[in-house]
N, C-alpha and C positions, 0 to 999 in steps of 0.2 A: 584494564582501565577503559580502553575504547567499548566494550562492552558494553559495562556499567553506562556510560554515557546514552549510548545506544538506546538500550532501554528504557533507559525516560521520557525517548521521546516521542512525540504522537507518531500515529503508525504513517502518515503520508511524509512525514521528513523522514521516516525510518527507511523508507523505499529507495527515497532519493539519497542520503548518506552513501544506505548498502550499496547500489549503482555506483556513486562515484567508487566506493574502496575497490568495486571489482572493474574498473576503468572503463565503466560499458558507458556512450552517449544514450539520451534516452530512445533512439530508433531502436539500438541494439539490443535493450533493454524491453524495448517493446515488443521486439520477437520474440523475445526469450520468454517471455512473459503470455505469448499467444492474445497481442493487441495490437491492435497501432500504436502512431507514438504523439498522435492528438488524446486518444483515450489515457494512456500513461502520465502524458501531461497533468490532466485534471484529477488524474490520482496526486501527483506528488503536491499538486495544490491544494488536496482537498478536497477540491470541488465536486467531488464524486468518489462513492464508496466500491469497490471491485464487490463482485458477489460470489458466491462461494467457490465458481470456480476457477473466478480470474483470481482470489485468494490462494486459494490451491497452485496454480499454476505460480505465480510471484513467489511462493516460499518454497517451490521446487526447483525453480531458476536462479535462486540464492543459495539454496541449498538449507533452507531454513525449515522449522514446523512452522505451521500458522501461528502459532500461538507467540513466537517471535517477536511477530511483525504486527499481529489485531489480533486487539480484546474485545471484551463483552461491550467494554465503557467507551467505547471508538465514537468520537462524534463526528457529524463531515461539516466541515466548514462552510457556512453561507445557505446550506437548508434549510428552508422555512418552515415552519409550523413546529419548530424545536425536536424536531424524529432522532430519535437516535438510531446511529447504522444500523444495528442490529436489528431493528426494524423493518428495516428497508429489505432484510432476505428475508422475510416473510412473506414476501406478495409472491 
């Protein structure tokens, strides 16, 4: 059931959910994750998209695939000019 729930939801609350279930604050989190915990921050806001290898690194710290936690259709909150994430690893 928790799951399912899981799943539905965009991948920046997905981060932050998984964090809580494994009891980590986000310092802890941001180690584990190979960031600080101002970068991790504006991940679980949104505010910014991880790029391939802070992705990588976050769904190996969860123990997750990527594919888990971000999709193709990931948008990041509050970027202008309407870019979608996926985009944004292109440069």
């Amino acid at each position: 059931m928790l799951e399912l729930i899981v799943k539905e939801l965009k991948w920046h609350k997905k981060i932050q959910v998984i964090r809580t279930i494994n009891g980590w604050n986000q310092v802890e989190a941001a180690n584990k994750c190979l960031t600080h915990q101002k970068m991790y921050w504006l991940w679980e806001q949104g505010k910014s998209y991880p790029q391939l290898a802070n992705r990588k690194a976050i769904a190996k710290a969860y123990g997750l695939k990527i594919e888990d936690i971000f999709s193709a259709s990931d948008v990041v909150v509050g970027v202008s000019k309407g870019k979608r994430a996926s985009e944004s690893e292109n440069k």
